[in-house]
NUMARNU-558490 format. One record per residue: x, y, z of N, C-alpha, C, O in turn. Coordinates in Angstrom, 2 decimals. Each point is the difference from the previous one (the first is absolute). Layout:
! residues N
     n.x     n.y     n.z    ca.x    ca.y    ca.z     c.x     c.y     c.z     o.x     o.y     o.z
       X       Y       Z       X       Y       Z       X       Y       Z       X       Y       Z
...
This chain:
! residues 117
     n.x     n.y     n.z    ca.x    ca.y    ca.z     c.x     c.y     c.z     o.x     o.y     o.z
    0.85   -1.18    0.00   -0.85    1.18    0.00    0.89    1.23    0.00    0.97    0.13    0.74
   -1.40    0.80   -1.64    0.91    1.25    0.11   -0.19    0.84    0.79   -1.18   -0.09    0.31
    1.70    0.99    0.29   -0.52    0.92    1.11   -0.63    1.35   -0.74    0.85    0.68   -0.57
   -2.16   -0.22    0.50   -0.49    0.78   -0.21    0.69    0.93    0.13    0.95   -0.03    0.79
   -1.34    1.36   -1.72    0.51    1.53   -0.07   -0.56    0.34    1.57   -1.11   -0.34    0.41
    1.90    0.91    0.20   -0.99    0.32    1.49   -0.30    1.90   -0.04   -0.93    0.67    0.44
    2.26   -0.26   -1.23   -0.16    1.21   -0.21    0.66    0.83    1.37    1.20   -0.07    0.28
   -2.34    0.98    0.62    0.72    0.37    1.15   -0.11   -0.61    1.25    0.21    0.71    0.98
   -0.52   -2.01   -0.81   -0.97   -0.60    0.99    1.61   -0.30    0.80    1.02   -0.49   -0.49
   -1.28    1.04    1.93    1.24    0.22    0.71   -0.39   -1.69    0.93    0.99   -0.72    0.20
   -1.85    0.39    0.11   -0.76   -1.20    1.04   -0.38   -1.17   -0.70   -0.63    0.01   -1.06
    1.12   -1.28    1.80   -1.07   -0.93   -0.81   -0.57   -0.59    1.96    0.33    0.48    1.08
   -1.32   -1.74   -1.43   -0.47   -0.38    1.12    0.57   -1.58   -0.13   -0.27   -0.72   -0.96
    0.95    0.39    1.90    0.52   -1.52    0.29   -1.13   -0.66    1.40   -0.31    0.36    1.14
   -0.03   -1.55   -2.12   -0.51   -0.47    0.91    0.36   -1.88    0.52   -0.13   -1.07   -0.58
    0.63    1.53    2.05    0.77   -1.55    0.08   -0.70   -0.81    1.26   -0.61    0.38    1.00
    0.93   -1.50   -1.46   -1.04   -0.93    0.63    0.91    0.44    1.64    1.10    0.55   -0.08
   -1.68   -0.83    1.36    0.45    0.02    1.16    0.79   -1.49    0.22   -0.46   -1.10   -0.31
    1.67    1.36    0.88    0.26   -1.24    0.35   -0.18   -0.96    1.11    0.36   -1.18   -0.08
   -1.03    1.81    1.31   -0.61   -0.59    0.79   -1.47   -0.48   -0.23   -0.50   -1.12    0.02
   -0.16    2.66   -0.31   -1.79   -0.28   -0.08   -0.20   -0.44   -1.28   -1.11   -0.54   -0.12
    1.85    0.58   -1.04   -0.28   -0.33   -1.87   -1.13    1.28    0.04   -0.88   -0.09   -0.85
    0.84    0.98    1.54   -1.40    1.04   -0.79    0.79    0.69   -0.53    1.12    0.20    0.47
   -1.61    0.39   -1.74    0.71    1.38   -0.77    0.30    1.03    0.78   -0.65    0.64    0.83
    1.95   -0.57   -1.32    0.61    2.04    0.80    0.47    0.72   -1.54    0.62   -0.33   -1.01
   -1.15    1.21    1.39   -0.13    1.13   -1.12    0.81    1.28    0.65   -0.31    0.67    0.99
    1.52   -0.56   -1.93    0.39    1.43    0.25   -0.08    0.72   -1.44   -0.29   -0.45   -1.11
    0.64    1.74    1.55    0.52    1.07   -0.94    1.68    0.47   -0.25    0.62    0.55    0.91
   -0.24   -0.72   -1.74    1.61    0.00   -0.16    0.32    0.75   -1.09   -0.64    0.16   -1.04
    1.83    0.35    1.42    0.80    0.45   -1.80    0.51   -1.05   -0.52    0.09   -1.08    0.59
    0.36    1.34   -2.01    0.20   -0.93   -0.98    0.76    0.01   -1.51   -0.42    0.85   -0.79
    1.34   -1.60    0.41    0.10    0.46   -1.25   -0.05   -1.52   -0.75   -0.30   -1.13    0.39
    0.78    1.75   -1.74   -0.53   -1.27   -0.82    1.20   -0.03   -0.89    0.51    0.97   -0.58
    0.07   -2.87    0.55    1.26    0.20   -0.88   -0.54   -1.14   -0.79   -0.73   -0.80    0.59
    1.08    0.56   -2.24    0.04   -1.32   -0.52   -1.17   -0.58    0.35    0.01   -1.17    0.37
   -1.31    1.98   -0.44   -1.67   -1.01    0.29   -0.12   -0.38    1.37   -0.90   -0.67    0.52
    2.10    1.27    0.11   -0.75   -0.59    1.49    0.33    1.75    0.95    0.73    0.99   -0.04
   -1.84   -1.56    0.75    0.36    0.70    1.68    0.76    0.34    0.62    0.74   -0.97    0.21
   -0.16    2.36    0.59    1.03   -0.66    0.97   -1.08    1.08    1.15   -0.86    0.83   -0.31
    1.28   -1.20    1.51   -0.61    0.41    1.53    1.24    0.16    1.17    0.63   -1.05    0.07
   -0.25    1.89    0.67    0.67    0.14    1.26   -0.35    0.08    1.09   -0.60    0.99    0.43
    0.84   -1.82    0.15    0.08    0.11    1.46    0.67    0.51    0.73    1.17   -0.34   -0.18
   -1.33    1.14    1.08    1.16    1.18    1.11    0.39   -1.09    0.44    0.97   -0.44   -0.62
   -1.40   -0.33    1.63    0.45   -1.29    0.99   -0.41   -1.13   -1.08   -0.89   -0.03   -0.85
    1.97   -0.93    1.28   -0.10   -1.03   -0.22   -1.10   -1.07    1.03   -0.80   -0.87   -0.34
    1.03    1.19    1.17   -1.35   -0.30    1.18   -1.36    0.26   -0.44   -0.89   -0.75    0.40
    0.60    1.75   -1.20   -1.18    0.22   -0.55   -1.44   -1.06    0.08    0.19   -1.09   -0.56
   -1.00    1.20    0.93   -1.16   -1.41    0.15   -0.10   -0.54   -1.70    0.01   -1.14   -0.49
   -0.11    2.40   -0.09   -0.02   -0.48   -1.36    1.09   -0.72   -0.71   -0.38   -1.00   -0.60
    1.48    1.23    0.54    1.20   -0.75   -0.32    0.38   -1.36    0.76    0.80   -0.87   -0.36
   -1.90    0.94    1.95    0.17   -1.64    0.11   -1.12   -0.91   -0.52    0.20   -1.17   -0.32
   -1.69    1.94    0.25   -0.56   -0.71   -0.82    0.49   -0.29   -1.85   -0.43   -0.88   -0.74
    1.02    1.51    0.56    0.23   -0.71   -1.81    1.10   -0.66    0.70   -0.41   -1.16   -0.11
    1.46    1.06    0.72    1.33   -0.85    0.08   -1.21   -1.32    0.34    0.13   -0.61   -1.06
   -0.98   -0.03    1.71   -1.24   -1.20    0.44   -0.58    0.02   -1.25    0.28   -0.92   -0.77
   -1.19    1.96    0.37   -0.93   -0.45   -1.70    0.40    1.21   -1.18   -0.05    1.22    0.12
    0.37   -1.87   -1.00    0.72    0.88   -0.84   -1.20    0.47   -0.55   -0.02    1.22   -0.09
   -1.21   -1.94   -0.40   -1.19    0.54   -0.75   -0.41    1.06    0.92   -0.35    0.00    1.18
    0.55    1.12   -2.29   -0.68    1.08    0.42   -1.08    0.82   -1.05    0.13   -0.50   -1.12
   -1.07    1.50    1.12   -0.41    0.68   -0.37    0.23    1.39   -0.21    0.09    0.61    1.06
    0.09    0.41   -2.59    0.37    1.06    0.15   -1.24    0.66   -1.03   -0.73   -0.40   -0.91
    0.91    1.30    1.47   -1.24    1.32   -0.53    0.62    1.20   -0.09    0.30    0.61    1.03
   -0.01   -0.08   -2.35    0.62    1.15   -0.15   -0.75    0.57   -1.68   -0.33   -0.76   -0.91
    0.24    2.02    0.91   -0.39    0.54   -0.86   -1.70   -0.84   -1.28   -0.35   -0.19   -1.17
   -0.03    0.02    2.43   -1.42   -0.96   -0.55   -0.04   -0.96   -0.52   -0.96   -0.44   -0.64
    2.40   -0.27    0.87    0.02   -1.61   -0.39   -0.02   -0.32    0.95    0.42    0.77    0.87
   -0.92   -2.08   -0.52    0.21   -1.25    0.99    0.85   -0.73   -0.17    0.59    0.36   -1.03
    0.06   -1.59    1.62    0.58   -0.89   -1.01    0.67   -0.70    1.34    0.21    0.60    1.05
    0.11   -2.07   -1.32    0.75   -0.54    1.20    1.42   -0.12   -0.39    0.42   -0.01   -1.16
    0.26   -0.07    2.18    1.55   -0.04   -0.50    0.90   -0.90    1.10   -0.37   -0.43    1.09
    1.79    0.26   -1.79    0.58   -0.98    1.07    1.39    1.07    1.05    0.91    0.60   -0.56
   -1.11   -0.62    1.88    0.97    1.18    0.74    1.15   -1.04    0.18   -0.19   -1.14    0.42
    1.45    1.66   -0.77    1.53   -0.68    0.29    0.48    1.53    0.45    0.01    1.03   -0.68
    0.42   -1.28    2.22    1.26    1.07    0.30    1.41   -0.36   -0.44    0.58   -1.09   -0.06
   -0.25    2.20   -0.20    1.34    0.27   -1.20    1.11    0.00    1.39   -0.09    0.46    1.13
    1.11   -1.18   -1.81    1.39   -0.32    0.79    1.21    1.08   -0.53   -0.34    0.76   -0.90
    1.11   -0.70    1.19    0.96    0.59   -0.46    1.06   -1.08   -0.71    0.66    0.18   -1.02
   -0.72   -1.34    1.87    1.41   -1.35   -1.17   -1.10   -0.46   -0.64    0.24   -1.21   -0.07
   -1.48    1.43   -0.54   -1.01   -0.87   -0.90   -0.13    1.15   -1.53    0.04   -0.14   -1.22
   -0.19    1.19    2.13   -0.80    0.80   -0.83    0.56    1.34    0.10   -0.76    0.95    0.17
    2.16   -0.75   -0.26    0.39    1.26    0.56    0.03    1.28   -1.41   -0.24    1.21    0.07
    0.58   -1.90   -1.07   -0.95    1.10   -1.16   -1.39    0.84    0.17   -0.45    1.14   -0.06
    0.20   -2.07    0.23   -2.39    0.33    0.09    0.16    0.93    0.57   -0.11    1.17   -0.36
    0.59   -1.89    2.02   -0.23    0.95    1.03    0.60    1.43    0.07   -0.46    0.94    0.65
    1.72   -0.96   -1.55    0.54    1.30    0.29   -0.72    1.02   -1.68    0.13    1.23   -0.03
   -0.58   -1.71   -0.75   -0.95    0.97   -0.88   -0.94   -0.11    0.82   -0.65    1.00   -0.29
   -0.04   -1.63    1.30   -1.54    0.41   -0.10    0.63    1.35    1.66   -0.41    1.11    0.33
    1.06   -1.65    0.01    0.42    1.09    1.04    0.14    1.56   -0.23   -0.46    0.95    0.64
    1.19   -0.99   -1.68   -0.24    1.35   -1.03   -1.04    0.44   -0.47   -0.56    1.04    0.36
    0.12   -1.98   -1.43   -1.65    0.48   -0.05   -0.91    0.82    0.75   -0.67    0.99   -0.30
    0.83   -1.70    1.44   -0.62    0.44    1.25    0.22    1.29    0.44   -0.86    0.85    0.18
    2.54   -0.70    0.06    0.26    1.21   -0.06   -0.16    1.16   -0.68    0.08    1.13    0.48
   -0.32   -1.45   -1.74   -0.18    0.43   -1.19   -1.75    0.56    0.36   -0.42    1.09   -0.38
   -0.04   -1.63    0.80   -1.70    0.26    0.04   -0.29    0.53    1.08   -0.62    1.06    0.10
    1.24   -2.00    1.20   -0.70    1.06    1.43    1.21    0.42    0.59   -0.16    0.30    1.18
    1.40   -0.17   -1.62    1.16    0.65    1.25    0.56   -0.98    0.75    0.92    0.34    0.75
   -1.36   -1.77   -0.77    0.17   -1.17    0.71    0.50   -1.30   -0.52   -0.70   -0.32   -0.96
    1.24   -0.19    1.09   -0.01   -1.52    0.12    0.81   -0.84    0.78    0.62   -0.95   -0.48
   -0.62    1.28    1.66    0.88   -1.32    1.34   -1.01   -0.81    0.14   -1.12    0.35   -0.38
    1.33   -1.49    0.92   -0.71   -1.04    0.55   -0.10   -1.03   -0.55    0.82   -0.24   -0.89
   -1.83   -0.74    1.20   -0.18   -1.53   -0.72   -0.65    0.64   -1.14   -0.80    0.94   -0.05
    1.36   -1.72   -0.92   -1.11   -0.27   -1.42   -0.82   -0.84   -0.34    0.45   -1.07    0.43
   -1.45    0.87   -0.98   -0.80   -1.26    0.06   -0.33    0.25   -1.78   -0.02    1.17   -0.38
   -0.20   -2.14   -0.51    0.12   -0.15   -1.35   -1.45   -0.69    0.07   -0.29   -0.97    0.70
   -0.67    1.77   -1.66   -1.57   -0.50   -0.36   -0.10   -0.02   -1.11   -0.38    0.98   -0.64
    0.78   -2.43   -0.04   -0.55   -0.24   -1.06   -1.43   -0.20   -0.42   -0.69   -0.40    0.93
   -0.08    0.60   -2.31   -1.28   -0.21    0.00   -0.29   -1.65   -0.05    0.95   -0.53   -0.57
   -1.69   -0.18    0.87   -0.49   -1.03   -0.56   -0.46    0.25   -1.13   -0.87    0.86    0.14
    1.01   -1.22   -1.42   -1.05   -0.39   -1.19   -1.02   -0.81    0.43   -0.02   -1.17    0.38
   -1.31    2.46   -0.58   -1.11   -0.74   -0.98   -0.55    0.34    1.49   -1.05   -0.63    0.10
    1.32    1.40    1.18   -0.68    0.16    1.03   -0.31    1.43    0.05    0.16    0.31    1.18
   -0.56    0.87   -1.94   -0.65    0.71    0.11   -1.06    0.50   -0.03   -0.60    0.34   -1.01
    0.09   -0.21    2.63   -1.65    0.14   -0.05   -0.47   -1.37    1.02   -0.99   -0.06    0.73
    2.03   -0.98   -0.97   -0.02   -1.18    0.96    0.53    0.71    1.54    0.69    0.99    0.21
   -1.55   -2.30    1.05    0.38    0.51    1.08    0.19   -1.38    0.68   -0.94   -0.80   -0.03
    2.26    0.43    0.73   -0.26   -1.45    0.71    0.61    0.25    1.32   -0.01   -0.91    0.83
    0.54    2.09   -0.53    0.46    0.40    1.80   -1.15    0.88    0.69    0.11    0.35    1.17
């Protein structure tokens, strides 16, 4: 799935299963977009949200009036230390920021408009 034109849309909405209760948690986050996928930061690595995707990677994202489900992998530095250091920029590049964990949201194909978290 390609990542839609988003235009100026500064927010998308991640929504990750809980890893204790499995009910949906929904935040609001910044975001940029490299190569069809997602990227998301976390200040802390402690974050509730960054321990629920490290337990269920299926997540849900809602940004610029698409739906769509996607798969969350946090980005390493000896795995993935390219990605992470363009999407870090990016970031910077857009809000003045980018320290912290990264988390990589690819789309699922063929799940937009679908909901299974």
């Amino acid at each position: 799935m390609q990542a839609p034109d988003l235009g100026p849309e500064q927010y998308l909405y991640l929504t990750t299963r809980g890893r204790k209760s499995g009910r949906p948690r929904e935040i609001e986050i910044w975001f940029t977009e490299h190569e069809g996928c997602f990227y998301v930061i976390a200040e802390y690595d402690t974050s509730h949200w960054i321990q629920n995707v490290r337990t269920h990677s299926e997540v849900r994202v809602r940004v610029g009036g698409q739906n769509f489900e996607a798969r969350a992998r946090v980005l390493s530095e000896k795995n993935d230390g390219d990605v992470l250091r363009t999407v870090q920029e990016l970031s910077r590049k857009k809000y003045g920021w980018g320290e912290g964990t990264v988390v990589e949201l690819c789309p699922v194909p063929g799940t937009t408009g679908k909901s299974e978290i």
